[in-house]
Structure formats: C-alpha cells, structure tokens
Backbone as CSV, one residue per row, in Angstrom:
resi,resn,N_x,N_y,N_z,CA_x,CA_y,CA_z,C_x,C_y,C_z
1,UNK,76.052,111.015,166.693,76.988,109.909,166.907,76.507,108.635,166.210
2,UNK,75.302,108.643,166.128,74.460,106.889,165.614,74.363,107.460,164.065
3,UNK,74.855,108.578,163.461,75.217,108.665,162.149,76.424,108.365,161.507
4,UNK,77.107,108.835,162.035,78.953,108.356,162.313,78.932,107.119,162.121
5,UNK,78.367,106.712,163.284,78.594,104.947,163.650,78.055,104.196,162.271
6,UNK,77.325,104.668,161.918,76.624,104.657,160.666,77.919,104.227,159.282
7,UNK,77.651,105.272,159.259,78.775,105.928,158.128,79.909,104.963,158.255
8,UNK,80.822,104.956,159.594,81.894,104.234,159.710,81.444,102.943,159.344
9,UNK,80.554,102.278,159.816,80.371,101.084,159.574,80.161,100.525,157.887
10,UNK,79.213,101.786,157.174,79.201,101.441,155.922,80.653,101.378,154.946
11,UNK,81.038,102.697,155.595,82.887,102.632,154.776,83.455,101.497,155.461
12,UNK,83.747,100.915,156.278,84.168,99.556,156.492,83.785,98.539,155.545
13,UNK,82.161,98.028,155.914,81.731,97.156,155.168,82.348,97.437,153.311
14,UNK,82.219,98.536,153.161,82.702,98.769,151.558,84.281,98.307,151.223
15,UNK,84.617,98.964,152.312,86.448,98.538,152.410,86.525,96.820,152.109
16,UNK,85.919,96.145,152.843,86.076,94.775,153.430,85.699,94.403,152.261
17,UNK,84.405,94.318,151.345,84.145,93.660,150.052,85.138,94.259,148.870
18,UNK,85.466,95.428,148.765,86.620,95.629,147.669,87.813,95.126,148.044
19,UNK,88.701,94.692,149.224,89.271,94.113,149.637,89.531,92.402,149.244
20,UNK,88.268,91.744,149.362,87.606,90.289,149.041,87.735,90.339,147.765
21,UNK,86.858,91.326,147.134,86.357,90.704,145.380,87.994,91.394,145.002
22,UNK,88.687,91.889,145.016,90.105,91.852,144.379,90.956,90.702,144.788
23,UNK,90.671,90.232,146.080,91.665,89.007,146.517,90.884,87.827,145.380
24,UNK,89.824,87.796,145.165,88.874,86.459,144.664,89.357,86.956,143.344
25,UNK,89.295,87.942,142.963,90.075,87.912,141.391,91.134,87.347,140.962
26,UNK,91.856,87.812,141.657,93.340,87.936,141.165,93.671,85.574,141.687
27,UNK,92.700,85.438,143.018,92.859,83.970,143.252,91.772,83.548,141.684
28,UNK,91.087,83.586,141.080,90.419,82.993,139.997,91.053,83.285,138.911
29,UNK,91.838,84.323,138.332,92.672,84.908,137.519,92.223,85.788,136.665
30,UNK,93.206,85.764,135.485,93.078,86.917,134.551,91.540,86.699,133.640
31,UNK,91.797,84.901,133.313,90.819,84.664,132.488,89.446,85.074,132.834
32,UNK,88.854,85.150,134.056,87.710,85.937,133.971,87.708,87.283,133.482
33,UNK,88.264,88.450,132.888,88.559,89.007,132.045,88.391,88.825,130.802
34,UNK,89.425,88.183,130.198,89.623,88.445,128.753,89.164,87.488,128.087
35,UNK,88.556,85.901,128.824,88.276,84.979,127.735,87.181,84.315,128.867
36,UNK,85.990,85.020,128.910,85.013,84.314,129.748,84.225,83.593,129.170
37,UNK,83.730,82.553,129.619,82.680,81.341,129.409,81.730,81.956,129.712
38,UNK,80.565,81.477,129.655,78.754,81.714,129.896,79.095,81.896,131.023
39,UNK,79.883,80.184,131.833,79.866,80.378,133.624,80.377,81.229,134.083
40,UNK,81.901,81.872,133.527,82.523,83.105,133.768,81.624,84.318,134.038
41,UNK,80.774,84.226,132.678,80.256,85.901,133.230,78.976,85.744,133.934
42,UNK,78.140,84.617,134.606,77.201,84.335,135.524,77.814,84.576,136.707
43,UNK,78.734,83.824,136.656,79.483,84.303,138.157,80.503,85.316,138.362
44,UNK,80.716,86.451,137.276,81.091,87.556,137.540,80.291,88.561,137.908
45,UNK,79.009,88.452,137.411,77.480,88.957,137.491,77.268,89.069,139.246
46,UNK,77.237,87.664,139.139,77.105,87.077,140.952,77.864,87.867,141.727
47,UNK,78.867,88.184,141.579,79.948,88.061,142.496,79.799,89.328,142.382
48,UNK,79.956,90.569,141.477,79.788,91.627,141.514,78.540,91.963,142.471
49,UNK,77.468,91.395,142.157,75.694,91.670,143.053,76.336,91.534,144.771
50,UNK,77.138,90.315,144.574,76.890,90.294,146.164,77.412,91.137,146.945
51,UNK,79.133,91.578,146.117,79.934,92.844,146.726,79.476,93.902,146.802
52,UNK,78.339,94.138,146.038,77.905,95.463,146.200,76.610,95.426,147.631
53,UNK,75.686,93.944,147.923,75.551,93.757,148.714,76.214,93.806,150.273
54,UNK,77.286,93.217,150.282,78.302,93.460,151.182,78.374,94.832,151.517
55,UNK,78.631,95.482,150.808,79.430,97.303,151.339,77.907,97.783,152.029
56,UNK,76.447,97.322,151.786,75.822,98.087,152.325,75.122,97.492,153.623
57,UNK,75.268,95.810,153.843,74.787,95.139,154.326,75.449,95.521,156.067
58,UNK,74.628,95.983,157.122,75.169,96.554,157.597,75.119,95.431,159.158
59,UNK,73.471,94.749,159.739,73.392,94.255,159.957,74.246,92.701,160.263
60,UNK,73.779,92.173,159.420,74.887,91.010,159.139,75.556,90.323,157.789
61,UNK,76.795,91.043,158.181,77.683,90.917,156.523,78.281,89.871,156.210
62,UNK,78.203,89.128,157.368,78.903,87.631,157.384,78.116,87.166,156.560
63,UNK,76.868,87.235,155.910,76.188,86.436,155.480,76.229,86.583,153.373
64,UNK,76.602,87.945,153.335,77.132,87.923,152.272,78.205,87.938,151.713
65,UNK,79.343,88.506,153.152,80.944,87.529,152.692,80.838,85.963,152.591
66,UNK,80.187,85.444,153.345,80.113,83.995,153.077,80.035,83.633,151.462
67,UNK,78.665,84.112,151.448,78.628,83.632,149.618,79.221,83.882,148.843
68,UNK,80.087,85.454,149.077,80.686,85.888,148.059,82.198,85.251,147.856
69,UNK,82.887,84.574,149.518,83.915,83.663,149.235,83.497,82.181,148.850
70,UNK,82.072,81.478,149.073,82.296,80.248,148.597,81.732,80.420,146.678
71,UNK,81.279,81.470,146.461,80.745,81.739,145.006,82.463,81.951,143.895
72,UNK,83.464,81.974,144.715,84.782,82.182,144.972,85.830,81.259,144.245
73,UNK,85.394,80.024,145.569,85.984,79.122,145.371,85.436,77.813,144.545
74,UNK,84.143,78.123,143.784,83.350,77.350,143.362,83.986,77.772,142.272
75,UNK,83.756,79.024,141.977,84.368,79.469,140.118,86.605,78.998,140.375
76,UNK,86.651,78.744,141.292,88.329,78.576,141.188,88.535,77.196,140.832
77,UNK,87.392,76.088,141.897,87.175,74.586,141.819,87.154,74.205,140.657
78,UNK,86.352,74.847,139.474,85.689,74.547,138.593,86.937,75.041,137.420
79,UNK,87.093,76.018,137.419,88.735,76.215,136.574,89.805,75.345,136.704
80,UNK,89.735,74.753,137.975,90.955,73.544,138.054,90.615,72.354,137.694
81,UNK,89.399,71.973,138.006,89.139,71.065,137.518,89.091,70.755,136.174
82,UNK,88.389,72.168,135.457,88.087,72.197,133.368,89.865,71.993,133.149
83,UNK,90.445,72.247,133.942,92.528,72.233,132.996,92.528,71.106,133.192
84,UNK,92.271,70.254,134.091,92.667,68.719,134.921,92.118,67.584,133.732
85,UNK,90.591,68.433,133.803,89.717,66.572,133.410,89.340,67.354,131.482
86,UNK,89.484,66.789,131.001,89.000,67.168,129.194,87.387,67.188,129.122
87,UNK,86.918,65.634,130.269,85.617,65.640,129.724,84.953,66.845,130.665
88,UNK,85.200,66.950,131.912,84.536,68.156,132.599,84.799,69.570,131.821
89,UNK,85.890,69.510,130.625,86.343,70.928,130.339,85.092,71.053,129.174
90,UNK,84.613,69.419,128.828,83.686,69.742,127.467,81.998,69.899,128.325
91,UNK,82.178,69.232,129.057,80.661,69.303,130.014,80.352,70.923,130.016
92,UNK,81.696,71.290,130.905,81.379,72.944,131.869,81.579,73.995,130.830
93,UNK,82.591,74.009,129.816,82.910,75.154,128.933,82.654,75.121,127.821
94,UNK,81.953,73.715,127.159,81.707,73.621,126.272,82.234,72.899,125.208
95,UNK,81.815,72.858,123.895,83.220,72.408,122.521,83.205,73.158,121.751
96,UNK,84.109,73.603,121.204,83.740,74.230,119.483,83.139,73.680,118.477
97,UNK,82.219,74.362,117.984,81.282,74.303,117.138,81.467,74.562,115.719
98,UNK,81.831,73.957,114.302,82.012,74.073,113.536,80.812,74.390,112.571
99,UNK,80.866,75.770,112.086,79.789,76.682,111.580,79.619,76.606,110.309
100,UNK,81.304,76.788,109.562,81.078,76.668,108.186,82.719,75.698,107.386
101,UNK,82.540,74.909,106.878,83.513,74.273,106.387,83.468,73.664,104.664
102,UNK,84.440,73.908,103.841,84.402,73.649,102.941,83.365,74.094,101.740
103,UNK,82.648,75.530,102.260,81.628,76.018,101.217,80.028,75.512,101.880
104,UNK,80.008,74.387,102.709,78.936,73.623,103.688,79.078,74.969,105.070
105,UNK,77.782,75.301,104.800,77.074,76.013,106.239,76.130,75.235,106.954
106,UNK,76.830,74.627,108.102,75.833,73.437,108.933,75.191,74.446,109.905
107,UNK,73.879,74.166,109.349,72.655,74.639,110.021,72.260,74.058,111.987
108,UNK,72.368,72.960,111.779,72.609,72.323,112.865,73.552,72.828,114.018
109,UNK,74.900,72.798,113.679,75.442,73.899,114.807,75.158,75.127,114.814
110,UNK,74.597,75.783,113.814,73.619,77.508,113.744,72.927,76.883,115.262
111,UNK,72.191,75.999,115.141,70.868,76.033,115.983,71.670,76.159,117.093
112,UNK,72.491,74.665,117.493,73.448,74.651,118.647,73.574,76.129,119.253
113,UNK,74.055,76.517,118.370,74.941,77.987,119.173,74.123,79.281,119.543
114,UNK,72.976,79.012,118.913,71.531,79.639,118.994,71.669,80.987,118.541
115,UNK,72.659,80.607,117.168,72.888,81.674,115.985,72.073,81.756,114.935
116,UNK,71.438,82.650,114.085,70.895,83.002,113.073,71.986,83.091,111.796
117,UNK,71.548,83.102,110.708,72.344,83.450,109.393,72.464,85.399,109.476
118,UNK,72.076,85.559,109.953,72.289,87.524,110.166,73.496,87.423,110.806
119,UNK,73.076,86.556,112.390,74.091,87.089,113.178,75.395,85.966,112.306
120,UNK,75.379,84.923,111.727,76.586,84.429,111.873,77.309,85.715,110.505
121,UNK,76.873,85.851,109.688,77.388,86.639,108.675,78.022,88.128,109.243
122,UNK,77.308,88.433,110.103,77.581,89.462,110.490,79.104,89.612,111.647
123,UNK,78.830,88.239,112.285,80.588,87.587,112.854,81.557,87.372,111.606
124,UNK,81.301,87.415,110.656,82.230,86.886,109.431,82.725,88.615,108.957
125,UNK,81.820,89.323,108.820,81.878,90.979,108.132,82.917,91.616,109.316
126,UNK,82.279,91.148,111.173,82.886,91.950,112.114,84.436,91.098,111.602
127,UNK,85.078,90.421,110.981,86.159,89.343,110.954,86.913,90.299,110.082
128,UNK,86.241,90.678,108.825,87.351,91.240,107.752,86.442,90.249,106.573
129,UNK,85.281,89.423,106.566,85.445,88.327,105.370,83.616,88.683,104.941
130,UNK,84.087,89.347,103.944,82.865,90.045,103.337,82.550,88.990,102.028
131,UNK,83.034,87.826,101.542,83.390,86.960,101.107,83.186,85.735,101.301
132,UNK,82.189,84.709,101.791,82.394,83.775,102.364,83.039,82.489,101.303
133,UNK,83.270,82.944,99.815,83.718,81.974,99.245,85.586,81.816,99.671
134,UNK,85.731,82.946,100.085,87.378,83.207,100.818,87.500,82.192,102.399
135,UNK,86.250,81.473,102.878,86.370,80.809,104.068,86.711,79.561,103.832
136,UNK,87.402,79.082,104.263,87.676,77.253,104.387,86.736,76.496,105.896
137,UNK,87.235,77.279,106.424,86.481,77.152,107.817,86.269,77.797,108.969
138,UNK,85.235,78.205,109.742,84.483,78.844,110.617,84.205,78.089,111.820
139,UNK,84.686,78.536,113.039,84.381,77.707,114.336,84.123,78.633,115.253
140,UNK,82.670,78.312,116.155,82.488,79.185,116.832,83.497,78.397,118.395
141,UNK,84.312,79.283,119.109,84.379,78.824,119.811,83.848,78.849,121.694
142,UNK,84.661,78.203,122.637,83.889,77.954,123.733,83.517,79.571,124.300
143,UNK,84.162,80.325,124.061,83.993,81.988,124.800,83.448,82.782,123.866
144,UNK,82.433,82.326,122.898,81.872,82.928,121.963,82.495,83.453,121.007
145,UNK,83.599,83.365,120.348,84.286,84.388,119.815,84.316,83.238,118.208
146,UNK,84.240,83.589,116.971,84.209,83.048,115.814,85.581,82.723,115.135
147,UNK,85.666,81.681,115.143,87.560,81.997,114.288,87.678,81.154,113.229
148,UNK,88.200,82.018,112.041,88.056,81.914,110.259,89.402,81.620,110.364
149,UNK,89.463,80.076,109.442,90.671,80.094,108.448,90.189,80.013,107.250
150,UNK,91.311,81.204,106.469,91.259,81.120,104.964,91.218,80.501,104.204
151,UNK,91.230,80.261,103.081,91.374,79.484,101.806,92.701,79.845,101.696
152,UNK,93.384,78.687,101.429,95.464,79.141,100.848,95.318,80.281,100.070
153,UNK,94.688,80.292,99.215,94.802,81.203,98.073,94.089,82.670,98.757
154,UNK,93.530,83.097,99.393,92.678,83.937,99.838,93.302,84.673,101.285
155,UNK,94.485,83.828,102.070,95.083,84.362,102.831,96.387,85.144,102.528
156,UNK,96.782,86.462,103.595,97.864,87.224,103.539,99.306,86.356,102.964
157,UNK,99.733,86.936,102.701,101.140,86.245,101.891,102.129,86.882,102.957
158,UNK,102.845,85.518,103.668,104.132,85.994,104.321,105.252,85.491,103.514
159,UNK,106.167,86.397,104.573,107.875,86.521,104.069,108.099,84.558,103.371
160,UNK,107.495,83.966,104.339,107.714,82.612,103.906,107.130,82.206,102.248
161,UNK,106.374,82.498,102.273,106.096,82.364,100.758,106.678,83.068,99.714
162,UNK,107.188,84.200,100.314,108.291,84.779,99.343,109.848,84.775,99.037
163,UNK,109.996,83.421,100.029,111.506,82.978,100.552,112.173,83.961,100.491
164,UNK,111.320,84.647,101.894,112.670,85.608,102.486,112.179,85.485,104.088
165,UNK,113.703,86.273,104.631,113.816,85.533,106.057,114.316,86.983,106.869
166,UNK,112.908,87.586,106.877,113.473,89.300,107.397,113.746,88.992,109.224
167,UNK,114.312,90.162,109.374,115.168,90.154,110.927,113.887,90.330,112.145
168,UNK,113.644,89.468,112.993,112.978,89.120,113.748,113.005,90.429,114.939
169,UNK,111.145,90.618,114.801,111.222,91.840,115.481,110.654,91.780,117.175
170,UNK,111.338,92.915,117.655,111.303,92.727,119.434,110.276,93.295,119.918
171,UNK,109.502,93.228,120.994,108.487,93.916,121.950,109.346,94.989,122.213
172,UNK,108.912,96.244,122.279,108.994,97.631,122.448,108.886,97.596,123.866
173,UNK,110.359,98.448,124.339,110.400,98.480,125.795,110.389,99.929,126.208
174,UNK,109.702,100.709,126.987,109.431,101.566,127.274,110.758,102.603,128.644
175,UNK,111.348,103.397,127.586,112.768,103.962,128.456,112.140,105.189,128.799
176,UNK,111.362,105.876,128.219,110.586,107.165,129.214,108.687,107.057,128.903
177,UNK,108.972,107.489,130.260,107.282,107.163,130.502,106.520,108.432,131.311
178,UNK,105.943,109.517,130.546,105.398,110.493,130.980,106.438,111.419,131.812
179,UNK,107.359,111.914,130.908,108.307,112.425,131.035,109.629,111.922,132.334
180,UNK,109.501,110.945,132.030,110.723,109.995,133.367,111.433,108.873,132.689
181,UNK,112.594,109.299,132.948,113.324,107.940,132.157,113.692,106.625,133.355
182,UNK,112.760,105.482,132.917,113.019,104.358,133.570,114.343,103.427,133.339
183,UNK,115.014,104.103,134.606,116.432,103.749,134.375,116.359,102.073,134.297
184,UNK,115.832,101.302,135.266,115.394,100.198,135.086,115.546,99.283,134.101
185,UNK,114.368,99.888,133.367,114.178,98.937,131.721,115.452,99.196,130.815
186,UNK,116.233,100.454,130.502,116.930,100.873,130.386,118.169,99.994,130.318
187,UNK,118.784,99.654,132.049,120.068,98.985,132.661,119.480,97.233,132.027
188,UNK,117.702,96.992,132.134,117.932,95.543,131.366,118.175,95.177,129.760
189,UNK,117.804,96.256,129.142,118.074,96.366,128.032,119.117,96.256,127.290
190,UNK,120.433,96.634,128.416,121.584,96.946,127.924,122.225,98.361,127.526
191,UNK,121.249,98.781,127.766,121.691,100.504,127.134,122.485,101.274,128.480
192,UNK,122.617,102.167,128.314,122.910,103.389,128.970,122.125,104.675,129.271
193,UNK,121.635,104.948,130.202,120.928,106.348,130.397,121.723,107.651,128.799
194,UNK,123.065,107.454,129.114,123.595,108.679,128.221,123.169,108.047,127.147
195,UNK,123.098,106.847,126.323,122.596,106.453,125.002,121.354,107.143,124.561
196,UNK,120.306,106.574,126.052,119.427,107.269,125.723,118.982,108.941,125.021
197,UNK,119.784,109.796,126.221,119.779,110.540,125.935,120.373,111.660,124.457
198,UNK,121.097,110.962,124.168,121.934,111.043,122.681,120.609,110.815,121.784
199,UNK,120.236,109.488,121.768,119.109,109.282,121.381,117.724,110.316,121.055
200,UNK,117.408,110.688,122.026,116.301,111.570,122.106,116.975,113.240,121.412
201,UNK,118.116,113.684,121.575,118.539,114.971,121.169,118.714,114.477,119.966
202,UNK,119.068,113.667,119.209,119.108,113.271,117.800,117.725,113.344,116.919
203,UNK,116.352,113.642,117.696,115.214,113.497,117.384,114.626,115.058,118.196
204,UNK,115.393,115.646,118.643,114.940,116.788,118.919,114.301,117.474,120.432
205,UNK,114.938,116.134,120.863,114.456,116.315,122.396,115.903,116.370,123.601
206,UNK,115.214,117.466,124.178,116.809,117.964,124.891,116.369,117.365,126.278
207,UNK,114.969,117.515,126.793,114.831,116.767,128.089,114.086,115.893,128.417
208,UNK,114.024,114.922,128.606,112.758,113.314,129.234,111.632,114.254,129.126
209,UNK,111.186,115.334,130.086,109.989,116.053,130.458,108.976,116.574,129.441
210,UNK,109.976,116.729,127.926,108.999,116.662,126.798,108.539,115.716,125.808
211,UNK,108.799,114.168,126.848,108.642,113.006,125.810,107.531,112.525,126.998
212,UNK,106.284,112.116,126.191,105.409,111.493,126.942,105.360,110.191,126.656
213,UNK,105.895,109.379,126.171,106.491,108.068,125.915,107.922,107.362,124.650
214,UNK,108.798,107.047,124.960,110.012,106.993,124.233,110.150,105.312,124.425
215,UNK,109.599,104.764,123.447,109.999,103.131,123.081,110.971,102.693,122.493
216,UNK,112.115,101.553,122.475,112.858,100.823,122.389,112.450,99.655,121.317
217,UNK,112.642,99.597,120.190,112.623,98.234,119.511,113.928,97.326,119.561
218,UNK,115.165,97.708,119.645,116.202,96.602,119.418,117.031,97.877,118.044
219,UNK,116.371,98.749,118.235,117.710,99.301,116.724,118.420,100.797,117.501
220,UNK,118.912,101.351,116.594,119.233,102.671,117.053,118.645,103.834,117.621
221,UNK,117.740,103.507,117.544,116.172,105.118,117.330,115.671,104.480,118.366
222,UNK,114.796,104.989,118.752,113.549,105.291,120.101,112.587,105.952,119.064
223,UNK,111.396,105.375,119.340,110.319,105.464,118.617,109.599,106.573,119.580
224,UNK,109.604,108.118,119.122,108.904,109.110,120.127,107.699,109.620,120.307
225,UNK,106.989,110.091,121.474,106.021,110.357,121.293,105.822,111.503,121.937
226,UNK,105.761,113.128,121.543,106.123,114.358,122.446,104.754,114.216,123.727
227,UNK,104.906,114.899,125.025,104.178,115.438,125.502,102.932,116.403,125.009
228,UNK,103.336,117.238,124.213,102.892,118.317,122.935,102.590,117.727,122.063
229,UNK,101.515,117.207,121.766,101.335,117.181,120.022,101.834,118.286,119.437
230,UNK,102.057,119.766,119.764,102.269,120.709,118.756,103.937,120.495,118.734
231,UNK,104.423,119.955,119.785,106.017,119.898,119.469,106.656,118.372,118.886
232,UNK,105.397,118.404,118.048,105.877,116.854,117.205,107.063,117.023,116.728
233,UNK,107.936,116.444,116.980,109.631,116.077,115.947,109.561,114.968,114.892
234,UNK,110.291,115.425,113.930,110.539,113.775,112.722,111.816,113.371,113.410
235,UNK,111.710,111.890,113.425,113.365,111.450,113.571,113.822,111.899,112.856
236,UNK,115.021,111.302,113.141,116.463,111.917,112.233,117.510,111.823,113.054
C-alpha cells in the first residue's frame, strides 16, 4: 500500500508540473520557441530543471511549484516590459550588432558578440554567401541569428525589376487530411465537397482514403499527395 501511495503521489506530482509548465508557456508565448534571447533560453533551461523537479519532489512540492510559477511570471514581466520600454528592450535583449558593412569588417562588434572570423564566415556560408564581396551588410541580431543584405547588383531579380505584375499567390488550404475531407476548410473556401471530389477523380483519385494530403491554392487543381507513394498520380 506505501508503494501505491507512492506511485500515486509521484503520477500526481508529474501531472501537476506538466499541467503548470504548459499553462506558463502558452501565458509567456510562442516566442520562447522560435526567437529566444540568451534570457529566453536561461529561463527555459530553469523552468524545464524545476518541472522535472516538481514531478519527483514528493515531500514538499509547494516549494518547487512556487519557483517554477514566480520563474513564470518574471520571464512574462520582463517580455512586457522589453515591448513597453525601448531602453529596457536594449538593456534586457540586447541591440543589433553590425558585423560587416560596406566591404568594412568591424572587428570590434566581432569581439562584442564574442564571434571569431571562422565562426562569422561560417554564418555567411550557413546564409548562401560564399562571397563576401556580394555583402552590403551583415547584422548580427538580438536572438543570435545573422541577417545579410545584398549588394543591388548581387541580389535575386524580382517580377518588379522586370516590370511584370504576376497574379498574387494564396496560402494552401488543406481539403483532405490523412484520408478525410475537411468539410470545414472546404465550406470557407467557397468550394463544394462535390468540387472537391471532381477534383481529385480528375487526378486519379476515386476516394479521400487514398489521398494523404490534398491542398488548395486558389486555382482549379488540388495539389496531391497519395497515401501510397507507389500510387503516385500526375495531374491532369
């Protein structure tokens, strides 16, 4: 029974911190994800240590839910505040650092950023710019990430430079999804289930169940993708 009690108590405690660190996410947001600061990933570090503390802490867990909600609201404080105030956003997250400009590689922000000439070249190669006479300018910015603008002459050539004005293209909306047609996206789209389906037999598919994804751009066709690789179809 004092194993049980055991047990139950640990699957609780585990419940209760995956419970917390998803509520503290989703309250701090996406950006701890996809565009973290130094402080971001110190206190994702944190926050992860303590939840895993929590699920085993069996004794007294109050003591590491505590930290793990005010470690919480400290990283939430501090995000509202960096949108609010400019100078706290340059204090806490930093500034961008201008690496290379005009053919000039300032050594000085190298040091700043506590980059080497390996590693910065090697941010320029991971870029596409094997070339640095093709750079105009190089900025490291606040979430570490390097961002190159071209030289006019050295960048991609759009429709605009070729004065033309091609037909503006749509996000791909997804009408079957692992063999199910989402009537849904479908009715917002404007279409019709039977469109759809016209659609897909025009490309060789007689039922949803052999399309493992069927996308929508805005034209006639559904862009397909079989269940089967071996029952690949060509449009048509």
């Amino acid at each position: 029974m004092e194993i049980l009690a055991e047990i139950g108590s640990t699957a609780l405690a585990t419940v209760l911190s995956i419970v917390v660190l998803f509520l503290l996410t989703k309250l701090m947001g996406f950006k701890q994800v996809s565009q973290m600061t130094m402080f971001d990933y110190v206190t994702g570090i944190t926050i992860g240590s303590i939840a895993a503390e929590l699920a085993t802490e069996l004794e007294q867990p109050q003591q590491p839910l505590t930290a793990l909600i005010l470690y919480g609201l400290a990283a939430l404080g501090i995000s509202l505040l960096t949108s609010k105030s400019v100078k706290a956003r340059g204090l806490l997250t930093g500034k961008p650092l201008v690496l290379l400009e005009d053919g000039v590689i300032y050594r000085k922000n190298l040091a700043k950023a506590r980059l080497d000439l390996n590693e910065f070249l090697t941010y320029c190669r991971m870029s596409g710019w094997f070339d640095l006479n093709q750079i105009q300018t190089a900025v490291l910015e606040h979430n570490g990430v390097v961002s190159f603008l071209p030289k006019e002459a050295d960048r991609p050539a759009t429709p605009a430079d070729l004065d033309r004005q091609p037909k503006q293209s749509r996000v791909q909306i997804p009408f079957v999804m692992d063999g199910r047609l989402l009537a849904d996206n479908v009715r917002q789209a404007g279409k019709e289930e039977t469109w759809v389906h016209r659609a897909l037999l025009r490309q060789g598919y007689r039922e949803e169940s052999a399309v493992l994804l069927a996308l929508w751009g805005g034209g006639e066709q559904l862009t397909v993708f079989p269940m089967d690789p071996a029952d690949h179809k060509k449009e048509g």
